[in-house]
C-alpha positions as CSV (number, residue, x, y, z in Angstrom):
1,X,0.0,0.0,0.0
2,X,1.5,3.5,-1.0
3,X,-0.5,6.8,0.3
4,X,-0.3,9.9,-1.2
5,X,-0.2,13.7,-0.4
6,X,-1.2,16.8,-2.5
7,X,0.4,20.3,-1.6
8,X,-0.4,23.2,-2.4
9,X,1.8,25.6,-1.2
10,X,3.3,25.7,-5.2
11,X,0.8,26.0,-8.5
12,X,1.0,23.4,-9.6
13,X,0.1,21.4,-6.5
14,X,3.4,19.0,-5.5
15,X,2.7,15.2,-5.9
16,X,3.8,13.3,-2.6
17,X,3.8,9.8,-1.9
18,X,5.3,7.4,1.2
19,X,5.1,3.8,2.0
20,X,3.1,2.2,4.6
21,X,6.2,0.2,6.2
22,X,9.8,-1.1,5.4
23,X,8.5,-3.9,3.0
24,X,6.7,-1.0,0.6
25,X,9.6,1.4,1.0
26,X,11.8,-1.1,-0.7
27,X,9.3,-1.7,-3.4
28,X,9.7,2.4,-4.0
29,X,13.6,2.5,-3.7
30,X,13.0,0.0,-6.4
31,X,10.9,1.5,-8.7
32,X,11.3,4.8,-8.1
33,X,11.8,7.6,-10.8
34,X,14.5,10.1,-11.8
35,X,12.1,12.9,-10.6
36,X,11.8,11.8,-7.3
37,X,13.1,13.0,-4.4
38,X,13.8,11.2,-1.4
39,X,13.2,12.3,2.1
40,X,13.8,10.6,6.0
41,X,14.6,12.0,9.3
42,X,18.6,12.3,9.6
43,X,20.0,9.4,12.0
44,X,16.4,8.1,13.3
45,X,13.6,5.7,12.0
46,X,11.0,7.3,9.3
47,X,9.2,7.0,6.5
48,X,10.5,7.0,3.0
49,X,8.9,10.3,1.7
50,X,9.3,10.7,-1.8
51,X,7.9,14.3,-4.0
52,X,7.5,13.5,-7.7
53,X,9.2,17.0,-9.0
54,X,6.9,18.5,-11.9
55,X,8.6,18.7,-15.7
56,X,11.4,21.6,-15.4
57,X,11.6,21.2,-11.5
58,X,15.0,20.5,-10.3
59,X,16.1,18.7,-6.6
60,X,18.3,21.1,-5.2
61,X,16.0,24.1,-6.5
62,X,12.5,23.0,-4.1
63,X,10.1,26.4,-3.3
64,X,10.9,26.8,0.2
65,X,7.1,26.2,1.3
66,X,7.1,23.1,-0.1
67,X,10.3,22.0,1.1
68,X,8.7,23.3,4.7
69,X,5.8,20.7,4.2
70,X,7.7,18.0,3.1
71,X,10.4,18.0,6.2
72,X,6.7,18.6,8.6
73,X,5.3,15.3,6.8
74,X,8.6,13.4,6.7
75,X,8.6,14.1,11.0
76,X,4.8,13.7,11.4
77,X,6.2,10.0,9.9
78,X,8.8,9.2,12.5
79,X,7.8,7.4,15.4
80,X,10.7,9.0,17.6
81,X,11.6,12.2,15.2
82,X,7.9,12.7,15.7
83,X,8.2,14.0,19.6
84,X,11.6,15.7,19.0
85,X,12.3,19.1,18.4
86,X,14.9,20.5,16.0
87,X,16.0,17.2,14.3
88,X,17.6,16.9,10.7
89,X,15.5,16.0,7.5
90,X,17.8,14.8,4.6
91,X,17.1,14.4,1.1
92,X,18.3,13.5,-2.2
93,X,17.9,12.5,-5.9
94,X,15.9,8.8,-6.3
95,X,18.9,8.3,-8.4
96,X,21.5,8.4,-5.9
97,X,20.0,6.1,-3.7
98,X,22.3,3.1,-3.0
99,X,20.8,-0.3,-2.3
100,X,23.3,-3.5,-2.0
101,X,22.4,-7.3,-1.0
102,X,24.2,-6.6,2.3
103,X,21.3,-3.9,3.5
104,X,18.2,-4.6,5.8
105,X,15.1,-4.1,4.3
106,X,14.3,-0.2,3.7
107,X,17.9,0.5,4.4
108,X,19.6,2.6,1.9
109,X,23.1,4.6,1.5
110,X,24.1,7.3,-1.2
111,X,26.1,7.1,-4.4
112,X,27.5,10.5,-3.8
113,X,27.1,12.4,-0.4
114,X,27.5,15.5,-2.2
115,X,24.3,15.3,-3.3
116,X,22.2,14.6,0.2
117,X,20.9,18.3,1.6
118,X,19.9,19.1,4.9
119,X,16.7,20.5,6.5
120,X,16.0,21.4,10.1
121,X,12.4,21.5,11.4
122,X,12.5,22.8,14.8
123,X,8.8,21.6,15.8
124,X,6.1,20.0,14.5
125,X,3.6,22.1,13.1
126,X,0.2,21.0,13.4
127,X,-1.6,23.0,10.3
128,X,0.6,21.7,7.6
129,X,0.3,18.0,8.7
130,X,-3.2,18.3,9.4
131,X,-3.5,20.0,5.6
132,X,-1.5,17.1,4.3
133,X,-3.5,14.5,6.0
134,X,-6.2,15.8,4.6
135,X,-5.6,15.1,1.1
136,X,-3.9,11.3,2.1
137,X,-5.4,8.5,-0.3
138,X,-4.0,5.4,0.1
139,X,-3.5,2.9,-2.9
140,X,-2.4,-0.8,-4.3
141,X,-0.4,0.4,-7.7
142,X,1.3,-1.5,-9.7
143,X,4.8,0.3,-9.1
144,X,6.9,-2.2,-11.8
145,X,4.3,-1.3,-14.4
146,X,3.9,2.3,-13.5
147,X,7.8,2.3,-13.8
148,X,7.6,0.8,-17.3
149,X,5.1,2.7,-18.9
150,X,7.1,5.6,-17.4
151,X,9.8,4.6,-19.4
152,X,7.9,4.2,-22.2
153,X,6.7,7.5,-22.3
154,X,10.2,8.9,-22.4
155,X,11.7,6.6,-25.3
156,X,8.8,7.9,-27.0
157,X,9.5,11.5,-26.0
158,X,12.8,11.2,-27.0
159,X,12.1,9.4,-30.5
160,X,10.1,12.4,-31.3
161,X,13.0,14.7,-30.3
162,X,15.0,12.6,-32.5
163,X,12.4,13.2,-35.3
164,X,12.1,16.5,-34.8
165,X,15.8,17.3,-34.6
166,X,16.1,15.3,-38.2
167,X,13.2,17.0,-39.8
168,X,14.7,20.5,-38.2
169,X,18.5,19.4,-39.8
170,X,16.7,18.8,-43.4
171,X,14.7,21.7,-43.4
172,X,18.3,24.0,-43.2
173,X,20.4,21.6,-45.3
174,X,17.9,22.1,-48.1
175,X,17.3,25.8,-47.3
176,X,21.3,26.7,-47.2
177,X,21.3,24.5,-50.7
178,X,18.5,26.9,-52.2
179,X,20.7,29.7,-51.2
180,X,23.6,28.3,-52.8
181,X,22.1,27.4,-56.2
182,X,20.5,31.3,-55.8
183,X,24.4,32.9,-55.2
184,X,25.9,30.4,-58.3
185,X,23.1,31.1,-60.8
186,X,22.4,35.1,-59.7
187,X,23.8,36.3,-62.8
188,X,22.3,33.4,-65.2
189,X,19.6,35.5,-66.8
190,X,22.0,38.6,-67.2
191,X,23.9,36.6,-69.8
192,X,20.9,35.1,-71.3
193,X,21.8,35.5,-75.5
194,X,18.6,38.2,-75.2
195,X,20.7,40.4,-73.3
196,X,24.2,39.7,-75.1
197,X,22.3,40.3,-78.0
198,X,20.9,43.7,-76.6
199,X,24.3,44.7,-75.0
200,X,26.5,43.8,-78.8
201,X,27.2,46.4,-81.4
202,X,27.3,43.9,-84.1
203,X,23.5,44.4,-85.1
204,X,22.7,48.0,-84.9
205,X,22.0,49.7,-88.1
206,X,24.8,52.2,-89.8
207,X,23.3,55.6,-87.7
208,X,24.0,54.2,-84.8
209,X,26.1,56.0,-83.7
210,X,24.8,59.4,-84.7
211,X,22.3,59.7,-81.0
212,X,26.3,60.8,-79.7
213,X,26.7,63.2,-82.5
């Protein structure tokens, strides 16, 4: 079972989702996506919170507000970080998530620690949990097939691109050839035997040249 969150502290509103124990949270560090971000309380036991960032969005760029609700939710989801005060919230890229054969189940570690940031939330703050928990829907997805018709979506995306770029390359090759063929024959119809003809002194009758006189 996964549950889900809407905020709307950012237009659009922020998709949030978190599993209901260990066993689901390792289904998610599984299947997650490369727009997820991962959040738990630093050094204690929590819930894997993830925020699905919308196109453009980037993980170390969050709105402020809605990094606010997501380090409120990931606390609300610590059964210890819960009844502290000032504790640490970390987060990080889906993709730099490291899972090995030697970890417990949920446990995770980082590819790079450069990319794990830090967020203190002095105190829980009763508003923003209860507004979360207001819009928590719990559901039985699929995650392996969501994951592959994610993927799908995106080889698609980028075979357009690849189209697009093709059609874009063809359109300028055969434009820069027009203007080619337009600079090498600009002077064609100036030497067209009309105009040699018009230009020679060969046929003009014998008072030519009396219009000088």
């Amino acid at each position: 079972m996964v549950f889900y969150f809407t905020s709307t502290v950012v237009d659009p509103p922020a998709y949030i989702y978190v599993g209901k124990d260990k066993f689901e949270n390792e289904e998610l560090i599984k299947h997650g996506w490369d727009e997820d971000v991962w959040f738990h309380v630093d050094k204690l036991s929590s819930a894997h919170i993830y925020l699905r960032l919308r196109e453009g969005g980037t993980w170390d760029n969050i709105p402020e507000d809605l990094l606010t609700d997501l380090g409120q939710l990931t606390k609300a989801n610590s059964i210890e970080g819960n009844k502290k005060d000032n504790i640490t919230i970390i987060y990080t890229p889906w993709s730099n998530l490291k899972k090995d054969g030697s970890m417990a189940v949920g446990q995770v570690s980082f590819k790079d620690n450069k990319k794990v940031k830090r967020l203190l939330i002095a105190q829980r703050e009763n508003p923003i949990v209860n507004r979360l928990n207001k819009t928590k829907v719990e559901k039985h997805p699929d995650l392996h097939q969501e994951k592959e018709d994610r993927l799908k979506e995106l080889r698609k995306k980028d075979l357009a691109a690849v189209q697009a770029r093709k059609k874009e390359e063809a359109r300028i090759a055969k434009e820069r050839q027009e203007k080619k063929w337009q600079k090498d024959h600009a002077y064609d119809d100036v030497f067209t035997e009309e105009n040699m003809a018009g230009t020679s002194n060969q046929d003009r009758d014998e008072t030519w040249e009396d219009d000088f006189m």
